[in-house]
C-alpha positions as CSV (number, residue, x, y, z in Angstrom):
1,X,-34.2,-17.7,28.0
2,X,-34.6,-14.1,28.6
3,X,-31.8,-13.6,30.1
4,X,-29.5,-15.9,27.8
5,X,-31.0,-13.6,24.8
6,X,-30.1,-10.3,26.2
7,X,-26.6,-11.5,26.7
8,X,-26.0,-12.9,23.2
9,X,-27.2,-9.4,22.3
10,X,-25.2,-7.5,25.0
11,X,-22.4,-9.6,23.8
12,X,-23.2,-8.8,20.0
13,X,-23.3,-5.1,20.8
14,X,-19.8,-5.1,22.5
15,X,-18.5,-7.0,19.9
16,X,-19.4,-4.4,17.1
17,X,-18.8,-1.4,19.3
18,X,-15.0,-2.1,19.5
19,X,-14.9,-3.3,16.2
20,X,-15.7,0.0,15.3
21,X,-13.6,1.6,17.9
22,X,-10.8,-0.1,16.6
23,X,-11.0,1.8,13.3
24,X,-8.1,4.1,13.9
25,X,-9.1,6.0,11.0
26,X,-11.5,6.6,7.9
27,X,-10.8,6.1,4.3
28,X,-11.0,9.7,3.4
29,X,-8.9,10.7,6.1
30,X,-6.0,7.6,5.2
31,X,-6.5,9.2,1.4
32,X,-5.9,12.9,2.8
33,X,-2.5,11.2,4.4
34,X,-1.4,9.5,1.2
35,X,-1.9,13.0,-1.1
36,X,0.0,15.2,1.4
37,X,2.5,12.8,2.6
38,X,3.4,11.1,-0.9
39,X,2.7,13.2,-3.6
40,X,5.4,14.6,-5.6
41,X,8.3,12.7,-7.1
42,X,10.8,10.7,-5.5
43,X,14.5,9.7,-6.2
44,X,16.1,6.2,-4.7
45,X,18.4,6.6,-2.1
46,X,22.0,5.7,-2.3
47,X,22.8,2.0,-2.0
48,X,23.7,2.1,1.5
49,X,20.6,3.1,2.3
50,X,19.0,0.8,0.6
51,X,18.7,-1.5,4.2
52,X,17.5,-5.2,3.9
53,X,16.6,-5.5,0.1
54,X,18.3,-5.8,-2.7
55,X,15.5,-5.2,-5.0
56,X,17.7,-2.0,-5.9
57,X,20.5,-4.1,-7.9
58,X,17.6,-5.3,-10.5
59,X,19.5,-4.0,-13.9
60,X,16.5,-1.9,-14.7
61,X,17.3,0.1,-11.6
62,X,20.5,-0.3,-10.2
63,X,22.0,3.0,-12.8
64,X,18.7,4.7,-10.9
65,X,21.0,4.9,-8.1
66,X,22.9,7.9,-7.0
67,X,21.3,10.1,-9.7
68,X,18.6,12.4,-9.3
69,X,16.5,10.5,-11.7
70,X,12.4,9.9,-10.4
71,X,11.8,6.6,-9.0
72,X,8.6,7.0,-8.0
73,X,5.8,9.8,-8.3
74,X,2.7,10.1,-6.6
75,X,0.0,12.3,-8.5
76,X,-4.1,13.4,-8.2
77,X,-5.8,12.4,-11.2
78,X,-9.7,11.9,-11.9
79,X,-11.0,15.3,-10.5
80,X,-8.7,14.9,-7.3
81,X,-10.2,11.6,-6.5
82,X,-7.1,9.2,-7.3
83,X,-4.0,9.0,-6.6
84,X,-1.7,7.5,-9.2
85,X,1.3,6.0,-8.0
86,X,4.1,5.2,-11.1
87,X,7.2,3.3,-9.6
88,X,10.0,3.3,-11.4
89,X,8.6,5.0,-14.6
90,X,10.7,4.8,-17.6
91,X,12.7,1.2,-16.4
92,X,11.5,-2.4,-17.7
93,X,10.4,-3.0,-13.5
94,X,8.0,0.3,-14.4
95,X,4.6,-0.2,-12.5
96,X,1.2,1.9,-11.7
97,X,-0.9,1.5,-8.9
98,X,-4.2,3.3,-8.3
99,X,-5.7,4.3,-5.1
100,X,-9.4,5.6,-5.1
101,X,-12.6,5.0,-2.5
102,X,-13.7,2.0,-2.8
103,X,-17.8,2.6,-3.0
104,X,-19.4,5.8,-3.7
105,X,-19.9,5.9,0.7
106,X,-15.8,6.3,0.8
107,X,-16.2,2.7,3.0
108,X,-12.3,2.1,2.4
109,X,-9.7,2.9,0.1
110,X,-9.1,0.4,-2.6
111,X,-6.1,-0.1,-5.0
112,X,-5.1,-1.8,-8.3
113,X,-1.5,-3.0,-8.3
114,X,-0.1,-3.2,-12.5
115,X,2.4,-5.1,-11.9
116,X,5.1,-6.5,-13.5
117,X,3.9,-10.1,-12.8
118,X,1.3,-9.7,-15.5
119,X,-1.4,-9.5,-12.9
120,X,-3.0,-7.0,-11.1
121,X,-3.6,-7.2,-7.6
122,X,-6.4,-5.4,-6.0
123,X,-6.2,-4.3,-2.5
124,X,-7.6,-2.5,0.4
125,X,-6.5,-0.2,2.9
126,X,-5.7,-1.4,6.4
127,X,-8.0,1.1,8.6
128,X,-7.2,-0.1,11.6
129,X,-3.2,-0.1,12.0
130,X,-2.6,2.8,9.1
131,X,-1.5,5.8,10.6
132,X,-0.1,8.8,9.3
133,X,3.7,7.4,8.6
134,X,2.5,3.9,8.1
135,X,-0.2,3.5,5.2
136,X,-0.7,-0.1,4.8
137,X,-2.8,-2.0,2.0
138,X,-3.8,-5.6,2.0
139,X,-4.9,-7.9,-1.0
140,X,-8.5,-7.9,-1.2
141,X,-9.4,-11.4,-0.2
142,X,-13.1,-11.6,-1.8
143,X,-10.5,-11.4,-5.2
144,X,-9.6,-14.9,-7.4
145,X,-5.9,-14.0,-7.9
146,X,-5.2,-12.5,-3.8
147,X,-6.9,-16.6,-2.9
148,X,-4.7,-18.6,-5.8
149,X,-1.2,-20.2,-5.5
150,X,0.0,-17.4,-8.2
151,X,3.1,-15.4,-7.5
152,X,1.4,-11.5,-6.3
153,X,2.2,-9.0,-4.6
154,X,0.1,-9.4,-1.4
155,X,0.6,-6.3,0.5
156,X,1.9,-3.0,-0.2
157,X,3.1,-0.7,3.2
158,X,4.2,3.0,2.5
159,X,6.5,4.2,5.4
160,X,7.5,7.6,5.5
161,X,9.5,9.5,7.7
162,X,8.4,12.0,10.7
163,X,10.5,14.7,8.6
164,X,8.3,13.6,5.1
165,X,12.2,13.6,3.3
166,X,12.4,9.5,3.1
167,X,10.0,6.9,2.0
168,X,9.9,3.5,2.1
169,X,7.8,1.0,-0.3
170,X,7.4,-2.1,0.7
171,X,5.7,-4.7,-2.2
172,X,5.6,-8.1,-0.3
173,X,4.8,-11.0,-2.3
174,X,3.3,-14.7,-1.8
175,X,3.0,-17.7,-3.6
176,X,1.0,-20.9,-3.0
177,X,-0.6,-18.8,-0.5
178,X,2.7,-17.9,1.8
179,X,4.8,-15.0,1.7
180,X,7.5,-15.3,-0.4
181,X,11.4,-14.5,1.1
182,X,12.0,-12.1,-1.9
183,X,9.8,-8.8,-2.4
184,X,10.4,-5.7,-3.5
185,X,11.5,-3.0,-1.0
186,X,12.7,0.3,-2.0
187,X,14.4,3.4,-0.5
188,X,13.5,6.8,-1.7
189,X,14.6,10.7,-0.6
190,X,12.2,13.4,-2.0
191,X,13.3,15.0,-4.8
């Protein structure tokens, strides 16, 4: 029985030990990524670029195009504690998301997604496969609306490149509970 126990809790200790090695990062470090890689404002790229979407053609944004007009602008509000994303700010697609610690400890990084759905998603940051190019946020399971059949965005994915001159936002949706084939994905060049 001895024996049997101290396995269980050998096994219980390996368990957490790479659970927690697997943590390729911590919140405050994924928010320190976000403010220096993201903030400013952003223009869309040309429609060329604009690889594998056409979420670009929406007539809201499609004369967005080719112009030098901001698409998207990433900001630090609330004493340098959140960063306010606006996506396409002055359109009828125009949405806000917020990104901020999650708990007072800085466990994770949290967000609220205003969307144009009419609902507002709330995720959390991915702090295991997030890296400096690829910040990735997942809807926040323990929530009603990220567990119901509604149409949501379900995971937003910031790509930018090594250069920090292109971005690319990804807002992948689902409905009754499966990703949906159309989501939003934009191309943007720093302005």
């Amino acid at each position: 029985m001895f024996k049997k126990n101290v396995l269980i809790l050998s096994s219980s200790l390996l368990l957490l030990t790479s659970v927690h090695a697997s943590e390729n990062t911590t919140a405050w470090e994924l928010f320190d990524w976000m403010e220096s890689a993201l903030k400013g404002e952003w223009k869309l790229s040309p429609a060329e670029a604009q690889i594998g979407t056409e979420s670009y053609k929406h007539k809201a944004i499609l004369p967005m195009i080719g112009t030098d007009t901001t698409a998207m602008a990433f900001k630090l509000i609330g004493a340098d504690v959140t960063i306010q994303e606006d996506l396409l700010p002055n359109t009828a697609k125009q949405m806000v998301s917020m990104y901020h610690c999650k708990d007072i400890a800085c466990t994770n990084l949290k967000a609220t997604h205003y969307c144009t759905k009419q609902n507002q998603p709330e995720f959390l940051a991915n702090l295991h496969d997030s890296t400096k190019t690829k910040i990735i946020f997942e809807c926040d399971m323990s929530t009603e609306l990220c567990q119901s059949d509604e149409d949501h965005v379900h995971q937003i994915i910031h790509e930018i490149s090594d250069d920090g001159k292109h971005l690319k936002s990804s807002y992948l949706a689902w409905k009754d509970k499966k990703p949906k084939s159309e989501s939003s994905i934009y191309y943007f060049e720093r302005k």
